[in-house]
C-alpha positions as CSV (number, residue, x, y, z in Angstrom):
1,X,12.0,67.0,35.6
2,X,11.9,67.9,32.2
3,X,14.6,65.7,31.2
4,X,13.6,62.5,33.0
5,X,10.0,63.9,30.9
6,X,11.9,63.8,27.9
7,X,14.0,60.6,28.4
8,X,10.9,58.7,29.1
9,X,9.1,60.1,25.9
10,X,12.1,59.1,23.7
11,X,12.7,55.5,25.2
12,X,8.6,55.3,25.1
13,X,8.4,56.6,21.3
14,X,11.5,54.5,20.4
15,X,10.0,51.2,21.8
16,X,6.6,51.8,19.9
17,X,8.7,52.5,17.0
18,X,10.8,49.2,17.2
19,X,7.9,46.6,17.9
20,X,5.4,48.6,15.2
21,X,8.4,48.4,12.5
22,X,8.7,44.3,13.6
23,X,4.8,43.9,13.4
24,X,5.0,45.7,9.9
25,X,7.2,43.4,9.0
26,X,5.4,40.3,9.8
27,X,2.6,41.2,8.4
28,X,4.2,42.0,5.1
29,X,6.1,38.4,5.5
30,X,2.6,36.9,6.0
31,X,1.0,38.7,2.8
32,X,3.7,37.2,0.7
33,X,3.4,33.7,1.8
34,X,-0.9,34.2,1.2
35,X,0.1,35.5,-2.8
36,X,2.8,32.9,-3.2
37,X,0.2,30.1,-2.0
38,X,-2.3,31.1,-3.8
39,X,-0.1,31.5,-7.0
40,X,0.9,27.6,-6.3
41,X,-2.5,26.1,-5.9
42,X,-3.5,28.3,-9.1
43,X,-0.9,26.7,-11.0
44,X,-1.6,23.4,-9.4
45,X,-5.4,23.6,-10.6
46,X,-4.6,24.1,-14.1
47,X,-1.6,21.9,-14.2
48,X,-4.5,19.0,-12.9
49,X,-7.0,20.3,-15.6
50,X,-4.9,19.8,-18.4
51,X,-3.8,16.5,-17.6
52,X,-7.6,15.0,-17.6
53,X,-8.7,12.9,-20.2
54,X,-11.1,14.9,-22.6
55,X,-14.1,12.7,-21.7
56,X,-14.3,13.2,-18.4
């Protein structure tokens, strides 16, 4: 009993383990693509602003 106990708690922990590592690593995946799309419309915004004419 204790072992079928035990096997169950390590296959149990193990699978929480597995899929909270994966999520972890979406969500880090995801963060980067926000800060690197940001960076690019950032850099697209003052790339357009220094290309207007100075009157307008």
């Amino acid at each position: 009993m204790v072992l079928a106990a035990s096997e169950a708690f390590a296959k149990t922990f193990g699978l929480i383990v597995t899929f909270g590592g994966i999520g972890v690593v979406v969500n880090v995946i995801i963060v980067y693509i926000v800060v690197q799309v940001r960076g690019e419309r950032r850099q697209n915004e003052e790339l357009l602003s220094s290309r207007k004419p100075p009157g307008s």
